[in-house]
C-alpha positions, 0 to 999 in steps of 0.5 A: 500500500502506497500511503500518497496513493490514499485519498484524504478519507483513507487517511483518517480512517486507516490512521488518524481515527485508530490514533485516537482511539489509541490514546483513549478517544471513544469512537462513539461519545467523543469523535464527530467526523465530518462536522458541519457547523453553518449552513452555508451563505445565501446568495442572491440575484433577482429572486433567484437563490443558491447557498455556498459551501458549509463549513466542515470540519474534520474532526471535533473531539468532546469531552462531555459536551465541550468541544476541546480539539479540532483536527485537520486532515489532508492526504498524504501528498501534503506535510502534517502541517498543511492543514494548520491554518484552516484548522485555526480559522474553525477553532477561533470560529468554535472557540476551541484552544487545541488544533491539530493538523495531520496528513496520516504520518503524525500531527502538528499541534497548535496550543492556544493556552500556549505564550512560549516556543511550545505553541506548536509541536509535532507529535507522532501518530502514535503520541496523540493527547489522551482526553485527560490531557486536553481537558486539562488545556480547556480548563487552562483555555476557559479559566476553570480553577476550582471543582466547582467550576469543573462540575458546572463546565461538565454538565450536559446539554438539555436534550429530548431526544428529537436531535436538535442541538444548540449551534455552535455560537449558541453552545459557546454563549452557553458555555461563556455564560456558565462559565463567567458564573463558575468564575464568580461573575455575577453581571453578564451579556450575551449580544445575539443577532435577532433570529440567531435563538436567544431564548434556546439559548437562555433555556440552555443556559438555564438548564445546565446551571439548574440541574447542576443545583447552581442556581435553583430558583431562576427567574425570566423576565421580558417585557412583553406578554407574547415574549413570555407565552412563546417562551413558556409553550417554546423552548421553556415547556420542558420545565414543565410543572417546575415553572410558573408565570408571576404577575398581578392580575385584575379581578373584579370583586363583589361590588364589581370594581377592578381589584389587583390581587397579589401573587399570595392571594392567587396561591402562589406562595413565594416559600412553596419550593413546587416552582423553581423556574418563574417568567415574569412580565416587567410590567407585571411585576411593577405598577404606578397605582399608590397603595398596591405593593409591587408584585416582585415584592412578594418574593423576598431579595435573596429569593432568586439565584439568578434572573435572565433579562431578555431585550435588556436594551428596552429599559434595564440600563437606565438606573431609574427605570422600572426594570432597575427597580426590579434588578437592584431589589433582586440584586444577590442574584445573577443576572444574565442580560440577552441583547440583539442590540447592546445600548451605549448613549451617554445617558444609558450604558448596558457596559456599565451594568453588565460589563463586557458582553461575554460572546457577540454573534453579530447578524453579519456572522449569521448571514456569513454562516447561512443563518440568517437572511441577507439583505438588499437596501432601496433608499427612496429619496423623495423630493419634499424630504431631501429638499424640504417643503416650504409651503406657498403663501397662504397655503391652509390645511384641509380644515382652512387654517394656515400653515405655518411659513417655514422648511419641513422635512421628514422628521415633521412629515406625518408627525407635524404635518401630513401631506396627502401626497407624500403618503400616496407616493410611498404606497405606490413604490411599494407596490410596485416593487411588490408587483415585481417581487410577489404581491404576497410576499409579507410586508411589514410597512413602519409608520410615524405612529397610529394615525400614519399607519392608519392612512397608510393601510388606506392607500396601499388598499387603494394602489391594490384595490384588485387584491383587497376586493378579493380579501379585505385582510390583504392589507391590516392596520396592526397597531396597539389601539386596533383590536381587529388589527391586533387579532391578525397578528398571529395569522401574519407571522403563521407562515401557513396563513396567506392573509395579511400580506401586508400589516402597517404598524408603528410600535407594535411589530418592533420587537418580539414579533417572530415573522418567519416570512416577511421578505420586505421591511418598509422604513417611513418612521422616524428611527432615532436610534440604533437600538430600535433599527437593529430591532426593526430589521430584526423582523426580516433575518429569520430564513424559512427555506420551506415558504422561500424566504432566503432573503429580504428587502428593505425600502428605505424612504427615511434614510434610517439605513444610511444614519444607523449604518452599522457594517461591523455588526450587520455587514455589508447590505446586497447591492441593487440597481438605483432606480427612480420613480419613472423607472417601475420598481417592478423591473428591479428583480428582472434586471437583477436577474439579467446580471451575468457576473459570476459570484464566487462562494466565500468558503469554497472559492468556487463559482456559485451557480443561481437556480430557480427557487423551490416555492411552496404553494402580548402585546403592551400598548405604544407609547403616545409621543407627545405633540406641542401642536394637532397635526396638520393635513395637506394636499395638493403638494407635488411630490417625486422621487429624486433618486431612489437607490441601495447604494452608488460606488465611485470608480474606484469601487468606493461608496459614495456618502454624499449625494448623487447629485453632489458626487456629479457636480464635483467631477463635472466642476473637476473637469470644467472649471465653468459653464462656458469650459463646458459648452465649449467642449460640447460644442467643438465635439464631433460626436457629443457620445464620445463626451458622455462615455468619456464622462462616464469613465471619470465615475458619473453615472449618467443613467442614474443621473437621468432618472434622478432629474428626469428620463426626457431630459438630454443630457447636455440639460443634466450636466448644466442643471446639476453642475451649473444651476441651469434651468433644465430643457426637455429634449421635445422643448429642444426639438420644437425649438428647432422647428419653429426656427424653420431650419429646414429650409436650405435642404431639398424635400427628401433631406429635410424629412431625413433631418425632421425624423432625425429630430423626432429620434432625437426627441426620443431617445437622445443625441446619441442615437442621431450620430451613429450613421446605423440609425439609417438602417431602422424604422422609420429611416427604411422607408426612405430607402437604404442608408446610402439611398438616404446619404445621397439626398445630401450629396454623400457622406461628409455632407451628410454629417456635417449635416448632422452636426448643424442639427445638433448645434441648432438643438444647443443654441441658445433660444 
């Protein structure tokens, strides 16, 4: 047997597998071969969807249920220490200190508890660490100094025998939590994108520690009604009998007021050991009314070992907050803070309570992993929100009172003031780009507040009156005031229920909402922080392969994605076509689809190829904002997109962060230093083409500069609209001029009809097309003959184009 003749699976199985076993390694407990541990990254182009290669490791060896040592194998063409690097790369994902590398001769072993010359060592094949000898390097690894701390880390992992197991991130967020406690660490968090399972993983966290009899009366709190009902019939139902809610309820006693009755009252008494796990609603355990104790006062301080704070950036850092009470009253206990969106202002800090978060799984590590959605970004910037609307003289609200005389912009619009208009628009657009994704794809559109969402629902019911007049239900109001609203919750995010399709809301679906299936999340609030961004996307990373939600889209018509843009944690958005309100949003996907430029998986380094999708046929009430003024609303007020776009790269392949405009303008003044250096040039061109390719080639995107002004306007008009502040002419206004002068006269009859058809084709589709001598060659040129039939009506072809060239000097001429 020539060993460079086995492949990489001979290897492992003819020498570095009996290795193993030969220094005490149980084939069946402790070696996992073949280990996949992510899902592989979506890719996306249009609608259509593939998933690159997963991330496989060759071995992973457990003591109990820690992962203490990842190997590396490759075929015996390769050294033992050809492997070391990748395996590296797995065991800093996997949070592993011992990395081997083998290629069937022996292995080279990487220590990382090691700081000296003994990092890396090669051992033979036969001299492989017995399982006491890497356990002993994890403990030195993770810190684990006492028995105590060993027997916690030794605990096992719930399971019920169905086969799910924690991810790889949750069992280290497990793990680093359980771990911080053994160390005496009593304030900890956790940072898990939203979608990445924090509740499976504090359930996790919660088990180990209680069946080690660390911690023996656990209490889990969260901050609305639907979070605790999905935690108790989810992933905590296995406590079954063990567990119980804490709250204080509204009775109606004999002379029929209401009465809050405390939990001893409701037979909970806090001495009776029956209960060991508590879920608790913060405004359940607190109240505001004088005289009616606070109902986490019916437990004693010292009562809980240790508290699960879940969505502890909604309200435990500020140290006057309800949530603080509840946390400072119980302040023995440990506390565990989970976060998809960890809260640092100078006012609030979560670092400040909790310290360091022990582990971060950031959503650009989930969607990198295969875990979580990927994302495409639309910004739609409408003319009234990037310029501002200041209203005319005299102008009055529907209700005859005058508006007051100053600039609005998006921060008063549907808050200060509400135009018609504004509204209508941003229906449309989404429309229309669910016209061209799938007009039942779910849709979460986040309003202003209630009234906003309230007309929203109206106009998009109105821009889809075919779908509405089949079911009612296909676009929902749900919002905190609206009980028939609120009733469709559970049919929205049920990925088996086809209505609503669309829900407008402004605070309710923020968070704590588990919408499997929405594929597009529409931005018209106000956002103004990170936190309740990170916590509005967080209602699209979910990935539910069977209904083909692999991806969703955010149209952004406040900006909120360029102010709250956080590539470090949400990664890098999908790149899409700018497009504008002339351009229907129903042909984005298409020409997404069209793209032939070949994307390469990240893992593998091979060419994705994209296939058609398999497609399968408690909650608190918002809090009001406060209004210095009612409202007012308009109409009548013209409103447009100026550009819509998910994001623009210069030349160099570098984003552009001011506007498109602004981007256009520094190139063009770079190049011409005036209006006249401009007119000039364009005037002493011989083909103006030449001029717009050349254009081009300095970075200016020109078709998406004529979609941002307007698609009949020629381009000699944008470049001295938005470079020079010139009023800009229409190319039919530029072409009418030119007739009314009666240019025509000086050619014959046949050469005059050439050039009025010229102009015609130039009125259409700009002065590109009139240069190129092919032109003659299509309708409605042919009838007048063959291109050189055509070119004779002017003697011959030199006559022909100066010809040409007079026209367009005719077209540019000054009026």
């Amino acid at each position: 047997m020539n060993k460079k003749d086995l492949s990489e699976r001979d290897i492992c199985s003819k020498f570095i597998t009996p290795a193993l076993q030969k220094a005490g390694w149980d084939l069946h407990k402790q070696i996992l071969e073949e280990v996949f541990f992510t899902d592989g990254k979506i890719y996306v182009r249009g609608k259509l969807t593939a998933r690159g290669e997963r991330k496989r490791a060759d071995y992973i060896l457990y003591y109990q249920d820690n992962p203490v040592a990842v190997i590396e194998a490759k075929d015996n063409k390769h050294s033992i220490r050809a492997g070391i690097q990748q395996a590296l790369g797995y065991a800093v994902t996997l949070d592993i200190p011992c990395v081997f590398s083998s290629n069937g001769d022996g292995f080279l072993f990487h220590d990382r508890t090691a700081t000296d010359a003994s990092i890396e060592t090669e051992l033979s094949i036969d001299d492989f660490p017995t399982p006491a000898m890497l356990w002993d390097k994890y403990k030195k690894y993770k810190g684990i100094v006492n028995p105590e701390g060993e027997q916690l880390a030794l605990q096992k992992y719930f399971s019920d025998g169905s086969g799910r197991k924690p991810r790889y991130y949750q069992q280290i967020a497990v793990n680093r939590a359980v771990e911080a406690i053994a160390n005496g660490q009593n304030r900890i968090i956790l940072v898990m994108a939203t979608g990445t399972g924090k509740t499976y993983t504090a359930f996790q966290i919660i088990y180990r520690l209680w069946k080690a009899r660390t911690k023996k009366r656990i209490l889990f709190l969260a901050d609305r009604t639907a979070l605790v009902d999905q935690t108790r019939k989810g992933d905590f139902k296995h406590f079954k009998d063990k567990m119980t809610i804490i709250k204080k309820k509204v009775i109606t006693n004999g002379n029929g007021k209401d009465e809050l009755v405390s939990n001893k009252k409701r037979g909970i008494d806090t001495s009776d050991k029956a209960f060991e796990v508590f879920l608790g609603l913060y405004q359940g355990l607190t109240n505001n009314e004088p005289g009616i104790e606070d109902a986490y006062k019916d437990f004693s301080p010292d009562f809980f070992d240790l508290i699960i704070i879940d969505e502890c950036h909604r309200g435990s850092a500020n140290e006057d907050s309800a949530w603080r009470e509840i946390l400072t009253y119980f302040s023995k206990a440990t506390h565990i803070g989970l976060t998809a969106t960890p809260r640092e202002t100078k006012e609030t800090s979560n670092t400040e309570y909790f310290g360091e978060p022990v582990y971060t799984y950031s959503l650009k590590q989930g969607i990198d992993d295969g875990f979580l959605a990927p994302y495409k970004v639309i910004r739609v910037a409408l003319n009234v929100d990037s310029e501002g609307y200041r209203p005319q003289q005299g102008k009055t609200d529907k209700e005859g009172v005058p508006i007051e005389d100053r600039i609005y912009n998006r921060k008063d619009f549907d808050r200060k003031l509400v135009i018609d208009e504004r509204t209508d628009s941003i229906a449309q657009k989404v429309t229309e780009y669910l016209k061209g994704l799938d007009r039942f794809a779910k849709t979460i559109i986040f309003c202003v507040d209630i009234d906003h969402a309230e007309r929203m629902r109206n106009a998009i019911a109105k821009h889809n009156a075919d779908l509405v007049a089949v079911n009612h239900k296909y676009v929902m109001q749900i919002t905190g005031d609206n009980e028939e609203g609120k009733r469709e919750l559970d049919n929205f995010i049920n990925p088996e229920e086809k209505y609503p399709v669309i829900a407008t809301t402004s605070e309710l679906m923020t968070t704590g909402v588990d919408a499997q299936t929405c594929k597009v999340i529409v931005l018209d609030a106000n956002i103004n922080s990170m936190t309740k961004f990170k916590q509005i996307v967080g209602r699209g990373t979910r990935i539910n392969e069977e209904y083909d939600k692999l991806y969703f889209t955010i149209l952004d018509f406040r900006n909120a994605t360029d102010n709250f843009a956080d590539p470090a944690f949400d990664g890098e958005p999908l790149r899409v076509k700018p497009i504008t309100e002339e351009t229907d949003l129903t042909t984005i996907i298409d020409e997404e689809e069209e793209d032939d430029t070949t994307i390469i998986d990240d893992v593998s380094g091979d060419e994705i190829i994209i296939v058609p999708p398999k497609i399968k046929n408690p909650i608190s009430e918002p809090r009001p904002e406060y209004q210095y003024r009612p409202k007012q609303y308009i109409n009548g007020v013209d409103v447009s997109v100026l550009v819509s776009r998910e994001l623009f790269f210069d030349s160099n392949g570098k984003p552009i962060t001011i506007s498109l405009k602004d981007h256009t303008k520094e190139i063009i003044q770079g190049k011409y230093a005036s209006l006249e250096d401009f007119l000039l040039t364009w005037n002493q061109a011989d083909k103006k083409e030449a001029i717009i390719k050349e254009l081009q080639q300095q970075g200016i995107m020109v078709e998406a500069l004529y979609d941002a002004v307007d698609k009949q306007v020629d381009l000699f008009d944008l470049i001295c609209h938005v470079a020079y502040d010139q009023p800009p002419l229409t190319r039919q206004e530029r072409a009418n001029n030119v007739k009314k002068r009666n240019y025509f006269t000086k050619y014959g009859e046949q050469a005059r009809k050439v050039l009025e058809t010229l102009l015609d084709k130039y009125a259409d589709e700009g002065v590109e097309n009139i240069e190129n001598i092919d032109v003659l060659r299509v309708k409605p040129f042919d009838d007048f003959g063959s291109p050189i039939e055509i070119i004779q009506h002017f003697g011959d072809k030199q006559h022909y184009l100066e010809a040409v060239r007079e026209l367009e000097n005719e077209l540019y001429r000054k009026a």
